[in-house]
C-alpha positions as CSV (number, residue, x, y, z in Angstrom):
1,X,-6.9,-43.7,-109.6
2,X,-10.6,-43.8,-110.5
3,X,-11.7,-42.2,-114.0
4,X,-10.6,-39.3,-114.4
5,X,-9.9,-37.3,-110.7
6,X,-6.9,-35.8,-110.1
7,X,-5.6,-35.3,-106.4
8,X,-5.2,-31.7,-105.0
9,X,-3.1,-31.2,-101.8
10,X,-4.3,-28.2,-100.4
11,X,-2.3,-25.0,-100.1
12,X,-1.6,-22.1,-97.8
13,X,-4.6,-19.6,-98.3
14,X,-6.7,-22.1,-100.2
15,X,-10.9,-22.2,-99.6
16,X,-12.9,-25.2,-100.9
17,X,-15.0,-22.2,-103.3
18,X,-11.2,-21.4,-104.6
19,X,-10.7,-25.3,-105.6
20,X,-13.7,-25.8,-107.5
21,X,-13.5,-22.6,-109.1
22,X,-9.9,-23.4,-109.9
23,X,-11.3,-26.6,-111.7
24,X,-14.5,-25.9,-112.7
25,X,-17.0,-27.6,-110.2
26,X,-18.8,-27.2,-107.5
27,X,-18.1,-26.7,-104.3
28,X,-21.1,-29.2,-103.8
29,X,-19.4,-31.5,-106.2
30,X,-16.1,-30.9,-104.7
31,X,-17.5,-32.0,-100.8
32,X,-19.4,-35.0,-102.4
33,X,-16.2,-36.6,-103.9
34,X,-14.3,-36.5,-100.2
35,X,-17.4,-37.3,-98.1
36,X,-16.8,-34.2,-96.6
37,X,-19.1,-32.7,-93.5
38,X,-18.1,-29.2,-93.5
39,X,-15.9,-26.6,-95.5
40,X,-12.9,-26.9,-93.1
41,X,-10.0,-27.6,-95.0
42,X,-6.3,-27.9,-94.0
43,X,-3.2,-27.7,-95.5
44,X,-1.9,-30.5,-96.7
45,X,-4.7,-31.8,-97.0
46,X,-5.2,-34.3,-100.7
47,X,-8.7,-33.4,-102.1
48,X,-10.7,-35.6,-105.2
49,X,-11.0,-33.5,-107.8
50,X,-14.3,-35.3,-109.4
51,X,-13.7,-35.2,-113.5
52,X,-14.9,-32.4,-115.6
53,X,-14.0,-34.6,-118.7
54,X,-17.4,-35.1,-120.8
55,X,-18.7,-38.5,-122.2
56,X,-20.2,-36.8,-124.9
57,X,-18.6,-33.5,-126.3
58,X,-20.0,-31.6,-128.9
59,X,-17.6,-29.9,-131.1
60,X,-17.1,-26.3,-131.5
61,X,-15.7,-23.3,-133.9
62,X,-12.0,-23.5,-134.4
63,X,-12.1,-27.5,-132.6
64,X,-9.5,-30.2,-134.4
65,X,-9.2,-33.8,-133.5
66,X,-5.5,-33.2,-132.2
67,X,-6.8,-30.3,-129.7
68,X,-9.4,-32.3,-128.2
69,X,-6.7,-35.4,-127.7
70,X,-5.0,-33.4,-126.0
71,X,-7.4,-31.7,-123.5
72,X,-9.2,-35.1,-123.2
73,X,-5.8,-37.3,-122.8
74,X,-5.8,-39.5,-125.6
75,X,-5.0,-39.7,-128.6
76,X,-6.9,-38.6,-131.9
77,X,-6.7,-42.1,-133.4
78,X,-8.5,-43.3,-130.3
79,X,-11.3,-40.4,-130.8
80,X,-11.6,-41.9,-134.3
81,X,-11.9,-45.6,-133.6
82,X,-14.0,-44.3,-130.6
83,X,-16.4,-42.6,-133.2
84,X,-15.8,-44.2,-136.0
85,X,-14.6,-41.3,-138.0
86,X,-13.5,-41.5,-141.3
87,X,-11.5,-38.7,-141.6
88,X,-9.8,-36.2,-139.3
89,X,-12.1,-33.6,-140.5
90,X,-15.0,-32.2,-137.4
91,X,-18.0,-30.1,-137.9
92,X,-19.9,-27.5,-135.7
93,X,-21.9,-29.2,-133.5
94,X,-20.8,-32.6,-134.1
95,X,-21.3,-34.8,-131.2
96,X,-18.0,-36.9,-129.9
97,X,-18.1,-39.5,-127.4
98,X,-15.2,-39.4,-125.6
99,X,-12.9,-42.7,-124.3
100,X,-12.7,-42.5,-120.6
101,X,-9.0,-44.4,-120.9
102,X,-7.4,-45.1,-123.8
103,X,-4.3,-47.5,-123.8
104,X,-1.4,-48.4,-126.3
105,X,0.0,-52.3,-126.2
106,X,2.5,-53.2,-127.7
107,X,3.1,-55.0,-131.1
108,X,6.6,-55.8,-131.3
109,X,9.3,-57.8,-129.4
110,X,11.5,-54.8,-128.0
111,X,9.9,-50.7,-128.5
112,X,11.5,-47.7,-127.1
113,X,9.8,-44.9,-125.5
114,X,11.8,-41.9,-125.7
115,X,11.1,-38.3,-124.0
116,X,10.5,-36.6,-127.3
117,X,8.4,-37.4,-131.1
118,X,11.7,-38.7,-133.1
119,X,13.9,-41.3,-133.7
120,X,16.9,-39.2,-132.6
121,X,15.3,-38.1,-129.2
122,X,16.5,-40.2,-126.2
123,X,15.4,-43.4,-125.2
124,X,13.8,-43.5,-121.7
125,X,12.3,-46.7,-121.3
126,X,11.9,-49.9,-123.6
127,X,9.1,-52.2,-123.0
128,X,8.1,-55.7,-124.1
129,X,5.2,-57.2,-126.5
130,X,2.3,-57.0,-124.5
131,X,2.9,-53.9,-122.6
132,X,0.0,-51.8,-121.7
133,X,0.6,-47.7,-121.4
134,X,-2.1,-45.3,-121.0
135,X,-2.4,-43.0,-123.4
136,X,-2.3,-39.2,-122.8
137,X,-1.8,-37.3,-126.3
138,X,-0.7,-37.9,-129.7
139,X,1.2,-36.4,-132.7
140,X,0.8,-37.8,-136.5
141,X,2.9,-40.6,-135.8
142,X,3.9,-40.9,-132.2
143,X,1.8,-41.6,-128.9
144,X,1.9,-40.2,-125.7
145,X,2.1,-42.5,-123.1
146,X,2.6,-42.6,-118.9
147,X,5.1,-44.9,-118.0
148,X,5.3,-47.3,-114.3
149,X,7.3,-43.5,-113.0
150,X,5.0,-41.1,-113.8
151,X,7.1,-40.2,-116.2
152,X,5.5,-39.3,-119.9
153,X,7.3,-40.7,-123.1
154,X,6.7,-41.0,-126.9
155,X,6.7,-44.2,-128.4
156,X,6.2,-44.6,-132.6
157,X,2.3,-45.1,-134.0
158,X,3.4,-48.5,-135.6
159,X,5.1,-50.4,-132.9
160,X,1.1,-50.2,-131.0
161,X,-2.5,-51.0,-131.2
162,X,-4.6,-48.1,-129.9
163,X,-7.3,-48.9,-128.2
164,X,-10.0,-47.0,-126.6
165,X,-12.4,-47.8,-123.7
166,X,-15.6,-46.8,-122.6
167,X,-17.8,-47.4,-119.3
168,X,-18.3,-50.9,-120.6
169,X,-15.3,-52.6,-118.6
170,X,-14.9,-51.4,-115.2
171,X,-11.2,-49.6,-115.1
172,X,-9.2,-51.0,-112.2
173,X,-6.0,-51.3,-110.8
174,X,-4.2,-54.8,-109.4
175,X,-1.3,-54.4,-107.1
176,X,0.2,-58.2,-106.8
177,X,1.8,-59.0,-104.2
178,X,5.4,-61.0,-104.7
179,X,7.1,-63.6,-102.7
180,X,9.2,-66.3,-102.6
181,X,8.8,-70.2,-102.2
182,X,7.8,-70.8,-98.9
183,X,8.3,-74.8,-98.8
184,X,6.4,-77.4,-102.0
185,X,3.0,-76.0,-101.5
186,X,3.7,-72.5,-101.5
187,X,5.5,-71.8,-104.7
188,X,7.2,-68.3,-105.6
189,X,5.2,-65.5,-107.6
190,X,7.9,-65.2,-109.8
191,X,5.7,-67.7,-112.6
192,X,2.1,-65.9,-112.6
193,X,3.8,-62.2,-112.2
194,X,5.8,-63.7,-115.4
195,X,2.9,-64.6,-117.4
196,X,0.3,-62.6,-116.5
197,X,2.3,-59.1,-116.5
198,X,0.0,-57.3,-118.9
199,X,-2.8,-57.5,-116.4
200,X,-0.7,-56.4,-113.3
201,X,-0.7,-52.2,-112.9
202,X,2.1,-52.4,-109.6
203,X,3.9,-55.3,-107.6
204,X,4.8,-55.2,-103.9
205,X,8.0,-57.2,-103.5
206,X,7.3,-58.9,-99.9
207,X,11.4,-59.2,-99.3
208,X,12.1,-56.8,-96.5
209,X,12.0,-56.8,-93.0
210,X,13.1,-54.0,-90.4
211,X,16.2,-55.7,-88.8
212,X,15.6,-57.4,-85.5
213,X,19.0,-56.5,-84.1
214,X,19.5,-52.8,-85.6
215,X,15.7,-52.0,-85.7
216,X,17.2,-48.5,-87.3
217,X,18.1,-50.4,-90.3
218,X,16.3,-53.0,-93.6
219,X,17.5,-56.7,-93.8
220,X,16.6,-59.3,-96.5
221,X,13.5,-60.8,-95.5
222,X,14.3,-64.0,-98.0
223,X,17.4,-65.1,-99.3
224,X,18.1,-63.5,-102.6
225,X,21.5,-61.8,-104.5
226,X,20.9,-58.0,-105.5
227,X,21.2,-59.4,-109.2
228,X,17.8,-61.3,-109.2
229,X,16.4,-58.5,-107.2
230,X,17.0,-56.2,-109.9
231,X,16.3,-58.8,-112.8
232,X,12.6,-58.9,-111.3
233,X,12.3,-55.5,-111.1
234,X,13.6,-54.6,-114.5
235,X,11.2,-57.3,-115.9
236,X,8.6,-55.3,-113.8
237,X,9.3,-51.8,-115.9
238,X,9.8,-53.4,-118.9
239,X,5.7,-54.3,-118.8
240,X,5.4,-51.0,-117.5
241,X,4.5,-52.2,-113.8
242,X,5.7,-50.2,-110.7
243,X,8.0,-51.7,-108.9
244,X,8.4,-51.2,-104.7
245,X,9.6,-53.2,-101.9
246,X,7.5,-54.1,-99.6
247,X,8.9,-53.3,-96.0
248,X,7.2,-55.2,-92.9
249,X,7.9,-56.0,-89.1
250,X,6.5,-59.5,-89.1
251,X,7.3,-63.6,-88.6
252,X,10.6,-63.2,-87.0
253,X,9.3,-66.0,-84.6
254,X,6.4,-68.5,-85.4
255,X,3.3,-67.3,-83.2
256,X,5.3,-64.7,-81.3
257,X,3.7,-61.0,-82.2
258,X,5.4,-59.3,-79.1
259,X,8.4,-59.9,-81.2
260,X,7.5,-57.5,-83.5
261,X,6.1,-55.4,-81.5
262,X,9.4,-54.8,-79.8
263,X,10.9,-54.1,-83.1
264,X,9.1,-51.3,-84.0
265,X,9.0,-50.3,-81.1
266,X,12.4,-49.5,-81.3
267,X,12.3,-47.6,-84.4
268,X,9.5,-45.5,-83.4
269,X,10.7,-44.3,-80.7
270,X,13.7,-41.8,-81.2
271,X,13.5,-39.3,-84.0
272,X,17.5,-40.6,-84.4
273,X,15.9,-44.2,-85.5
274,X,13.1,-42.6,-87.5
275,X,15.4,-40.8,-89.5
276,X,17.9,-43.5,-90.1
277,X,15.3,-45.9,-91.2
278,X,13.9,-43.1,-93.8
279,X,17.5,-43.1,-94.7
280,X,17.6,-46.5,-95.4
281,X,14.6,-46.7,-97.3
282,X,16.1,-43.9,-99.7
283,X,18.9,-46.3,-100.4
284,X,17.1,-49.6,-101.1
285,X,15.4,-47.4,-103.5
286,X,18.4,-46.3,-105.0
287,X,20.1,-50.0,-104.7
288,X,17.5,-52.0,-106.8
289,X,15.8,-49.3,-108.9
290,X,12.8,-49.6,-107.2
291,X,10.0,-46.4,-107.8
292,X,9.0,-46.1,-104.5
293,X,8.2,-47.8,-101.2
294,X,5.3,-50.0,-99.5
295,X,5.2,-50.7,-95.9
296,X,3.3,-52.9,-94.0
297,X,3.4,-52.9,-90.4
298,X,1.0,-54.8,-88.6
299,X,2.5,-55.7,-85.2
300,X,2.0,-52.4,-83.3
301,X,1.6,-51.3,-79.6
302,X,-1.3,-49.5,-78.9
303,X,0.7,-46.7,-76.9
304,X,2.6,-46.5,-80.0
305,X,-0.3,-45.2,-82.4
306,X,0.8,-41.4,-82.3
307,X,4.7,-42.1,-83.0
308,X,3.8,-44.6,-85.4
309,X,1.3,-41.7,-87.2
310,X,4.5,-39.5,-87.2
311,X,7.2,-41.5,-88.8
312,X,4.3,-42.3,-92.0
313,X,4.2,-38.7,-92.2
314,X,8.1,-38.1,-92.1
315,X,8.7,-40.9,-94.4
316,X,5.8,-39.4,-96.9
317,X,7.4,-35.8,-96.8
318,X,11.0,-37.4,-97.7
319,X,9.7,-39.7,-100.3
320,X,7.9,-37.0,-101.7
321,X,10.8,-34.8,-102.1
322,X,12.5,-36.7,-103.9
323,X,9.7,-38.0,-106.3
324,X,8.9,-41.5,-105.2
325,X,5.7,-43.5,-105.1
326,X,4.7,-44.3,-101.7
327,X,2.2,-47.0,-100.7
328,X,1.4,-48.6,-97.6
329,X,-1.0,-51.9,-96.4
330,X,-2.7,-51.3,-93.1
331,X,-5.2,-53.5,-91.3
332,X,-8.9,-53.7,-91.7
333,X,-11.0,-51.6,-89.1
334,X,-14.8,-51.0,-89.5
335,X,-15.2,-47.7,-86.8
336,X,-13.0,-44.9,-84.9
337,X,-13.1,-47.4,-81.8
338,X,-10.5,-48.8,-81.2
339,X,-11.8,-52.2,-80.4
340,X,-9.5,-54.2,-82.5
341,X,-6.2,-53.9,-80.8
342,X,-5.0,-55.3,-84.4
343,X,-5.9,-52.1,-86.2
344,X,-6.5,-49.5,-83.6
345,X,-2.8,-48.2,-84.1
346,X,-3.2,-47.3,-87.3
347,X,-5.1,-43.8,-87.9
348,X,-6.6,-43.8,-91.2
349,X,-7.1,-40.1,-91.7
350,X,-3.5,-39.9,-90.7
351,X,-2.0,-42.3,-92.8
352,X,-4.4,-41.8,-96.0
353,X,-2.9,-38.1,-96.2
354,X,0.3,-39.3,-95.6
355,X,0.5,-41.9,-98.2
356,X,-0.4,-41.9,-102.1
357,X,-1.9,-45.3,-102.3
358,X,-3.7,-46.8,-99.0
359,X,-4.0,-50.6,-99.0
360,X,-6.8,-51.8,-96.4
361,X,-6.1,-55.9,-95.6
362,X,-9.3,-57.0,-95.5
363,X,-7.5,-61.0,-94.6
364,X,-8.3,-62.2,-92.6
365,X,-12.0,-62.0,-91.6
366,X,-11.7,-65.1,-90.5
367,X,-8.5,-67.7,-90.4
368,X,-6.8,-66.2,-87.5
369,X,-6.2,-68.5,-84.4
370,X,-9.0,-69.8,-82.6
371,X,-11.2,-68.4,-85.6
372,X,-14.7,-69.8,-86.4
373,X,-15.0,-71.7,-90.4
374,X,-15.3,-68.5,-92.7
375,X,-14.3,-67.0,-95.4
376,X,-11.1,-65.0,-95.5
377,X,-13.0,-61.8,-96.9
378,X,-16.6,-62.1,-97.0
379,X,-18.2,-59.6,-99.7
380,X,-20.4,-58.0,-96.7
381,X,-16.9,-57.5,-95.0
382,X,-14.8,-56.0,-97.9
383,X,-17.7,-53.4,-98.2
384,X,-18.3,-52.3,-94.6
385,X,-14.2,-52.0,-94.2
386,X,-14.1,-49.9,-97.6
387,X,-17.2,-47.9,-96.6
388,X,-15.6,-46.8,-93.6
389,X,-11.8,-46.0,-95.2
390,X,-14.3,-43.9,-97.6
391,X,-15.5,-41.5,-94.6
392,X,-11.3,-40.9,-94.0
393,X,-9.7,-40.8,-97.2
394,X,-10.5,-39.7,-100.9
395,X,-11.7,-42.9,-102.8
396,X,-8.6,-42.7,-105.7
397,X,-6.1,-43.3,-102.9
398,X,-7.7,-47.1,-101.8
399,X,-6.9,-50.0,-102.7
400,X,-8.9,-53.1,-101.0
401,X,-6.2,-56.5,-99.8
402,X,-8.1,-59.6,-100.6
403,X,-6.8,-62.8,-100.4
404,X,-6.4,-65.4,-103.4
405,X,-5.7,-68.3,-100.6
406,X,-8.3,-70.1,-98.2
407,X,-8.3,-71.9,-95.3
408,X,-9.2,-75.3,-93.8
409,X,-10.7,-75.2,-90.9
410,X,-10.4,-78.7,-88.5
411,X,-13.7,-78.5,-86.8
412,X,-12.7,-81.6,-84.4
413,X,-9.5,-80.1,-83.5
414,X,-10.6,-76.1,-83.5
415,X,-7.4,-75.7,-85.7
416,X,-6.5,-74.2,-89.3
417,X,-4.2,-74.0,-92.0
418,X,-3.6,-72.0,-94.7
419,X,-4.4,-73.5,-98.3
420,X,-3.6,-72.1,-101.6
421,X,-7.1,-72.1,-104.7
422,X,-4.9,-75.7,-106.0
423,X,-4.7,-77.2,-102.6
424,X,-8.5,-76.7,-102.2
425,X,-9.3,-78.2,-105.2
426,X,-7.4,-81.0,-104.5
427,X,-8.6,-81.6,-101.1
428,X,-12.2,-82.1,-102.6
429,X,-11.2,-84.3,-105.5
430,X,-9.2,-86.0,-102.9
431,X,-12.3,-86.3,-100.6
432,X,-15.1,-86.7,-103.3
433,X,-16.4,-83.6,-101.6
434,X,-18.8,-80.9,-103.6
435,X,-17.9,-77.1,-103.8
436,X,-20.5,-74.9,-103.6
437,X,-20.3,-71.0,-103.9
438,X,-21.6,-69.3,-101.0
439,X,-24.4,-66.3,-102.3
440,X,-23.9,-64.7,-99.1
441,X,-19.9,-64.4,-98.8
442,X,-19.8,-64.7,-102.5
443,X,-17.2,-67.8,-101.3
444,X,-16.5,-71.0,-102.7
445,X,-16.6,-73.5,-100.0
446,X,-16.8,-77.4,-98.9
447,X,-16.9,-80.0,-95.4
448,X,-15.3,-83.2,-95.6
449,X,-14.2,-85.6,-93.3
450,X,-10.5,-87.0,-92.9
451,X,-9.2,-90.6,-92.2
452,X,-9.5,-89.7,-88.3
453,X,-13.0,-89.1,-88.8
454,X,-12.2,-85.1,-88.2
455,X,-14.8,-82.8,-89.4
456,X,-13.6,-80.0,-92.0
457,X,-14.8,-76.9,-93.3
458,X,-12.8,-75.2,-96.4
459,X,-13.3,-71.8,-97.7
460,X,-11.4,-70.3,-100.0
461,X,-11.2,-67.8,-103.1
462,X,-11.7,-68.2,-107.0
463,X,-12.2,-66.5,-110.1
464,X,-15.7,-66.1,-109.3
465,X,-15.5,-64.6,-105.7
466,X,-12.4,-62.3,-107.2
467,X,-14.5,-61.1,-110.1
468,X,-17.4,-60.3,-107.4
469,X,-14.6,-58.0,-105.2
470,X,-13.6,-56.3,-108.6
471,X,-17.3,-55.4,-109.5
472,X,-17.6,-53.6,-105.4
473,X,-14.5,-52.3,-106.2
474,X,-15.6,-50.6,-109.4
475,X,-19.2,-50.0,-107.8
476,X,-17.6,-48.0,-104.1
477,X,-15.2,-45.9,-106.8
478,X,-11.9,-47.3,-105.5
479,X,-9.0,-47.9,-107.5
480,X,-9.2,-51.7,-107.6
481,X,-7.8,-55.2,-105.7
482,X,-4.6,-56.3,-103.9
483,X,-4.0,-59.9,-104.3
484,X,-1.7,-61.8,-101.9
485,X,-0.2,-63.4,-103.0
486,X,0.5,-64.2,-106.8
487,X,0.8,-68.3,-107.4
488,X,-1.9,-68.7,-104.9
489,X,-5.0,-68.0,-107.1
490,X,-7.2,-69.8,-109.9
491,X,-5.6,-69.5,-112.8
492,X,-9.0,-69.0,-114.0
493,X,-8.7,-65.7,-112.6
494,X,-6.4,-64.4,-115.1
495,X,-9.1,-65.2,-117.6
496,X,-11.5,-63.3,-116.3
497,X,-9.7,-60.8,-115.6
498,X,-8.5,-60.5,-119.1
499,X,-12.1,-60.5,-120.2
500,X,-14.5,-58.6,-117.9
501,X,-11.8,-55.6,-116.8
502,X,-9.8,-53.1,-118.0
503,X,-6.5,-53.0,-116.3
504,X,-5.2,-49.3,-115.6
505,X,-1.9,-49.0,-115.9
506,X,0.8,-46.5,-114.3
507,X,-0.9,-46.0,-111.0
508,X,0.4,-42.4,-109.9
């Protein structure tokens, strides 16, 4: 989530004046951070708490580096390199600036975290050279760190680089999204997750489907064995990534939505087939080790709306219970109206409490059949779509979709097809065509003309157009980018990822 909030749900008997006096702020403060209109509050209801946490502290009577570590979550080494201290010692009226995340990556081939300081305590996790884990506390020589569970662990001061970060970067999450081959030009994620895993904070696995025949029930949306399902996800945790399956309702026929529809449908509609899908979520947790659960359900009947509100509720209660991350991608809407017959199922105030990560697709702004030449997410788009969520939802629950692929639109024809960043590029070489970047859309974009003599237009993503939806991201306060689908993008994106963002870690 965004620097520094915490999420409140709200409880029987609470006031907003009781919140901010709980944590310190205003109740001014506290309305600001949720774009709130009035004091009506409900229970239930998640609240941003907006941070108390100084950039600059200045030390006090009785203050030691360890004690502000651990009120500031970090760890004292960090407060030193920060400050560049020179000894441990503080003095009255000192002034400290404080790291607003602080993360430790790993030095060695194999290091164990373990749920206490010690090398006799148990091991809870071991993660890989590279790994990223924010840091929360410290002891002489151990670090405090979250792991991909929400889970806190230990891990020793030599097997890590420390590493302390200001404003400077802007701090955000990426959720990849995972899939397999889908024929030579669409090859599986399994290579850029792979490679690029220290810059990844969560992966949605896009292998499950509700099942067409028992719509009650979760089938295998690709063919895979259990093994190499659990093989990816154990790569996942060990680069301290959270791990979830993402469940959907789509392509069980080419073109034909009422197909999924229908499916649904059937779920929805008996609390008997709510609960034994909830049931069945629970157990492909449990089967592949997975940390939570995504869904993303896009197929919907209108009439459907309030049933569908209903079963993200029940799942969120269950999934909550029993301490699991739940996540879910819903489609783009810009206004209460339900003009869009795509979105207007999906309540956003509904679902946003429900759910403790909301993932607004902003693909595809334009692509879809019959669609004028565009690009998939326009920056103008991704920002009125996000601005709206905003007005429903605190901002450290969103995350904003954006695609990695393009498409090339047949002007001659009036049809498209998807392309991946590699196919684009090659269609231009291929064509002797120039790309240009689009000021506007922030878009990369080119027109050619085939052997037919058909007129094309191509628009599609790169690093550039990524890195300018990670800087909206960071500027609207969300908690950073989707990107479907990894082995689709500019490998130059990784780059500048690597260089102009922090990556948080450990979403919870």
């Amino acid at each position: 989530m965004p620097d520094g909030q915490t999420i409140y749900r709200v409880r029987r008997g609470d006031s907003l004046y009781k919140i901010a006096h709980r944590f310190g702020i205003t109740v001014e403060a506290l309305m600001r951070a949720n774009n709130l209109t009035s004091p009506t509050i409900y229970i239930g209801q998640t609240l941003q708490i907006p941070s108390s946490r100084p950039e600059v502290y200045t030390v006090k009577e009785g203050d030691t580096l360890y004690q502000l570590a651990q009120q500031f979550e970090t760890a004292p080494e960090a407060l030193m390199i920060y400050n560049r201290l020179t000894t441990t010692e503080l003095q009255v009226g000192q002034r400290l600036r404080i790291p607003v995340y602080t993360e430790a990556i790993v030095q060695v081939d194999a290091a164990n975290v373990r749920n206490a300081p010690g090398t006799e305590t148990v091991v809870i996790a071991q993660m890989v050279r590279g790994t990223r884990m924010p840091v929360v506390g410290g002891a002489e020589d151990w670090v405090q760190v979250r792991l991909y569970n929400g889970k806190l662990g230990w891990i020793a001061r030599q097997l890590v680089n420390i590493v302390p970060h200001g404003r400077e970067k802007p701090i955000l999450e990426i959720l990849g999204y995972y899939t397999e081959e889908e024929g030579p030009t669409l090859p599986s994620s399994y290579q850029s997750f792979t490679q690029h895993a220290a810059l990844i904070s969560d992966v949605g696995l896009f292998h499950f489907r509700i099942d067409r025949e028992n719509p009650s029930q979760i089938e295998k949306f690709f063919t895979f064995t259990d093994e190499y399902m659990r093989s990816v996800v154990a790569t996942g945790h060990r680069n301290n990534i959270k791990m979830l399956p993402v469940i959907h309702n789509l392509l069980y026929e080419r073109g034909n939505q009422e197909v999924n529809k229908q499916v649904i449908h059937v779920m929805l509609e008996s609390p008997e087939n709510r609960q034994a899908f909830i049931n069945d979520v629970i157990e492909l947790i449990q089967r592949y080790n997975f940390d939570g659960a995504h869904l993303d359900f896009e197929d919907v009947n209108y009439e459907d709306r309030n049933l569908l509100s209903t079963f993200y509720q029940e799942l969120g209660r269950t999934l909550k219970q029993r301490g699991y991350y739940y996540a879910a991608s819903v489609p783009a809407r810009t206004s209460d109206r339900p003009t869009n017959p795509f979105s207007a199922p999906f309540d956003y105030a509904v679902i946003g409490a429900a759910v403790d990560e909301f993932v607004v697709m902003l693909y595809n702004e334009h692509g879809w059949p019959g669609s004028p030449p565009g690009p998939p997410v326009s920056i103008g788009w991704m920002e009125r779509v996000v601005r709206y969520t905003l007005t429903k939802m605190p901002a450290s629950k969103i995350t904003a979709a954006v695609s990695v692929f393009g498409f090339d639109f047949n002007l001659t024809t009036g049809r498209n097809t998807y392309v991946t960043y590699q196919m684009a590029v090659n269609l231009a070489q291929r064509y002797n065509a120039q790309i240009r970047f689009d000021e506007e859309t922030q878009t990369p974009t080119f027109s050619y003309q085939d052997e037919r003599g058909n007129r094309h237009e191509v628009w599609f993503e790169n690093a550039a157009s990524i890195r300018s939806k990670l800087m909206l991201a960071n500027r609207l306060g969300i908690r950073g980018l989707a990107l479907w689908r990894l082995g689709m993008e500019d490998p130059a994106m990784w780059d500048m990822i690597q260089r102009e963002i922090v990556v948080r870690k450990s979403v919870v």
